[in-house]
C-alpha positions as CSV (number, residue, x, y, z in Angstrom):
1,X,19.6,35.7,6.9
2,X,20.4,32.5,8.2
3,X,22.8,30.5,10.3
4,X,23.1,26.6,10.2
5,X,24.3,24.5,13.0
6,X,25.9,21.1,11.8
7,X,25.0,18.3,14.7
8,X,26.5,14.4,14.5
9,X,23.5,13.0,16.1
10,X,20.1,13.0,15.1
11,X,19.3,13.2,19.2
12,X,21.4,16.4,19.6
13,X,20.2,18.2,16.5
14,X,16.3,17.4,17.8
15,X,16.6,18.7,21.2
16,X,18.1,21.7,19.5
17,X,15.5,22.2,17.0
18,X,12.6,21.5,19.9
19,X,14.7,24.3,22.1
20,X,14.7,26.5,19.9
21,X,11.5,26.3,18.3
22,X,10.0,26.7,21.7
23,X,12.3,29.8,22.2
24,X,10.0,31.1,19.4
25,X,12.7,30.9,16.5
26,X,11.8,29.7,13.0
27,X,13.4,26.3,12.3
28,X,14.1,24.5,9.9
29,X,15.9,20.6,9.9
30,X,18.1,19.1,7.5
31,X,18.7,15.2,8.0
32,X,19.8,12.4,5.3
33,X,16.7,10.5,6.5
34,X,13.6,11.4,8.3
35,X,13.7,11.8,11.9
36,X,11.4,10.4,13.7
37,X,10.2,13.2,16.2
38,X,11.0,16.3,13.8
39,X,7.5,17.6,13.2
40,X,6.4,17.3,16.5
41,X,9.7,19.2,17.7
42,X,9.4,21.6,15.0
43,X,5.8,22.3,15.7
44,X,4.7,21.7,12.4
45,X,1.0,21.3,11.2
46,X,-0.6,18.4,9.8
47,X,0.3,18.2,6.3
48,X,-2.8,19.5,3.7
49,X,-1.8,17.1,0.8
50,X,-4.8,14.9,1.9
51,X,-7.2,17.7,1.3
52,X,-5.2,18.3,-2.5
53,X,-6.6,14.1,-2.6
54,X,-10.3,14.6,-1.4
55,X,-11.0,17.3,-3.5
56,X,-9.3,15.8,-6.7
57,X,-11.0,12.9,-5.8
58,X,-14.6,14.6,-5.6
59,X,-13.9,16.5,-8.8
60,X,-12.8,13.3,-10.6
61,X,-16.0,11.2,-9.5
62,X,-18.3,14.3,-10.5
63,X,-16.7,15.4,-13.9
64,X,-17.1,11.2,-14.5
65,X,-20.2,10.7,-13.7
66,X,-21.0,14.0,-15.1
67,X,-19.4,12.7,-18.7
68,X,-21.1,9.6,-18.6
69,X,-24.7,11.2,-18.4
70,X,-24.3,13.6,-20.4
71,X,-23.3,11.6,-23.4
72,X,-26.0,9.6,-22.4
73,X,-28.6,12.1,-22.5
74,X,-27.2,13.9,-25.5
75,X,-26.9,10.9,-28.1
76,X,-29.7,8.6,-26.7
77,X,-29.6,5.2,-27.3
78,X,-32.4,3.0,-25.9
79,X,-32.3,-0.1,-25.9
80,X,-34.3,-3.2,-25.1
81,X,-35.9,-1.4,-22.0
82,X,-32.7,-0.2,-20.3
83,X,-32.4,2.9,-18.1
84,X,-30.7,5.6,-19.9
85,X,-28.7,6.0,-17.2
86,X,-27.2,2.8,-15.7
87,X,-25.8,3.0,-12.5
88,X,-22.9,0.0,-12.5
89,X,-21.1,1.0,-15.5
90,X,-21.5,5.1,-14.8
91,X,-20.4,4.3,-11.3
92,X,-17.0,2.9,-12.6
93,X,-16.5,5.8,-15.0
94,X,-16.8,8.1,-11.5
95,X,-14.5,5.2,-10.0
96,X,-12.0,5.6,-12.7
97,X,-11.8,9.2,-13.0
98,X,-12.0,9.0,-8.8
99,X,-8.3,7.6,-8.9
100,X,-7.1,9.6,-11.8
101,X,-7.6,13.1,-10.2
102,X,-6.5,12.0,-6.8
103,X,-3.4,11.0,-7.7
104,X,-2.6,14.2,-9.9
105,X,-4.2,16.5,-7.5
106,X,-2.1,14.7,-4.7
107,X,1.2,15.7,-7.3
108,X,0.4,19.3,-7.6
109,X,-0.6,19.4,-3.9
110,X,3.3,18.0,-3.2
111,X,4.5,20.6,-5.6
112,X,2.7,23.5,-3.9
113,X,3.0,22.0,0.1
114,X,6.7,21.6,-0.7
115,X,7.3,25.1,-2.6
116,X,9.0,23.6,-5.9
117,X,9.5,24.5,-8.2
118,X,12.0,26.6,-6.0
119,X,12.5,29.8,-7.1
120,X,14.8,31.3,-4.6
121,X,18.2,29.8,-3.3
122,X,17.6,27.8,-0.4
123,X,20.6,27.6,2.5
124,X,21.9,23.4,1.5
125,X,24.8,21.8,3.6
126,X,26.1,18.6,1.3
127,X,26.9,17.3,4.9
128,X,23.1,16.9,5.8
129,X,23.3,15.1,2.8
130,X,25.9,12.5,4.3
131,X,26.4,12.2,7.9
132,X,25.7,15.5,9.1
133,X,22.0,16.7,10.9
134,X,21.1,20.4,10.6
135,X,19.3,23.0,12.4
136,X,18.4,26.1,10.0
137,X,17.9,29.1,12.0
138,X,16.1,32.1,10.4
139,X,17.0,35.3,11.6
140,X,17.7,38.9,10.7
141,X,21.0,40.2,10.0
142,X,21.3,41.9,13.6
143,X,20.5,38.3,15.4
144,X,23.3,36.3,13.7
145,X,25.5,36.5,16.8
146,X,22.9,35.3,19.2
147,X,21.4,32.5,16.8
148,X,24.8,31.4,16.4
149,X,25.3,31.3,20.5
150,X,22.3,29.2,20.7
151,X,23.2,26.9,18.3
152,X,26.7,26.6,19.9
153,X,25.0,26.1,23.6
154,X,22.6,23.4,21.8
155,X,25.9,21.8,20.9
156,X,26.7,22.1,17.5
157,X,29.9,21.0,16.0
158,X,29.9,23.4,13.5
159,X,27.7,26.9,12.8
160,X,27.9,28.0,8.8
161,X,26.7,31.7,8.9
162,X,27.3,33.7,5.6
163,X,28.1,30.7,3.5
164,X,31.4,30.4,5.6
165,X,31.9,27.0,8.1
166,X,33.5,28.3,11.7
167,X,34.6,24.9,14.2
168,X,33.1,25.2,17.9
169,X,35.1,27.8,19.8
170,X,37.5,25.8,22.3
171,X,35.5,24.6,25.7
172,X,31.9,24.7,24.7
């Protein structure tokens, strides 16, 4: 289960998030823009897409330059006391194939890194899609009440537990 604290400043919803992520919660922000700040508040690692790059990139110069000699060496053509396997024009093959794989090993990295297709309903305020920032706090059904009092002592204007948007209680 979750609860969902709606914040009007990206300030407010970042302490939050920091506060409670160093309570030990799992949490989870939803902005209209990046926030400078979030993934350092939120704890989160450095992203592996660049390792989705390297090794798409390594595959694509290998299976290139793998192509190149082979069909070199398997319909040989000599001519006028050239190597069979020139370097410069094998080396852009690699070069070519480099880029190619990169880029679509860098896609399917995104897709995996950022768990789409998704395949299970996700908790989605429209307002964090506006005006509105939001702290996502994951917790089990019996820790509803307390997520929702820290989300109200963060300062939240609003807390959306069980798809249902309560106001602040009157003198938080």
């Amino acid at each position: 289960m979750s609860v969902l604290g709606l914040f009007a400043r990206p300030e407010t919803a970042l302490a939050a998030a920091k506060a409670l992520t160093d309570a030990g919660h799992a949490v989870s922000l939803m902005s209209p823009y990046p926030i400078e700040g979030a993934a350092e508040a939120l704890r989160l690692p450095r992203s592996p897409i660049r390792r989705y790059t390297l090794f798409g990139g390594l595959l694509g110069f290998s299976c290139g330059f793998g192509l190149a000699v082979f069909s070199a060496t398997r319909h040989l053509l000599p001519t006028g006391g050239r190597p069979i396997i020139p370097l410069p024009p094998f080396l852009l093959i690699g070069y070519e194939l480099t880029i190619l794989f990169g880029v679509l090993a860098t896609l399917l990295g995104f897709l995996i890194c950022a768990r789409l297709p998704a395949w299970r309903e996700r908790p989605y305020a429209s307002e964090t899609a506006v005006d509105k920032y939001g702290v996502l706090l994951e917790c089990g059904a019996d820790g509803e009440a307390e997520a929702e009092t820290r989300l109200r002592a963060a300062g939240a204007e609003a807390i959306r537990r069980g798809g249902e948007l309560m106001p602040p209680e009157e003198g938080t």
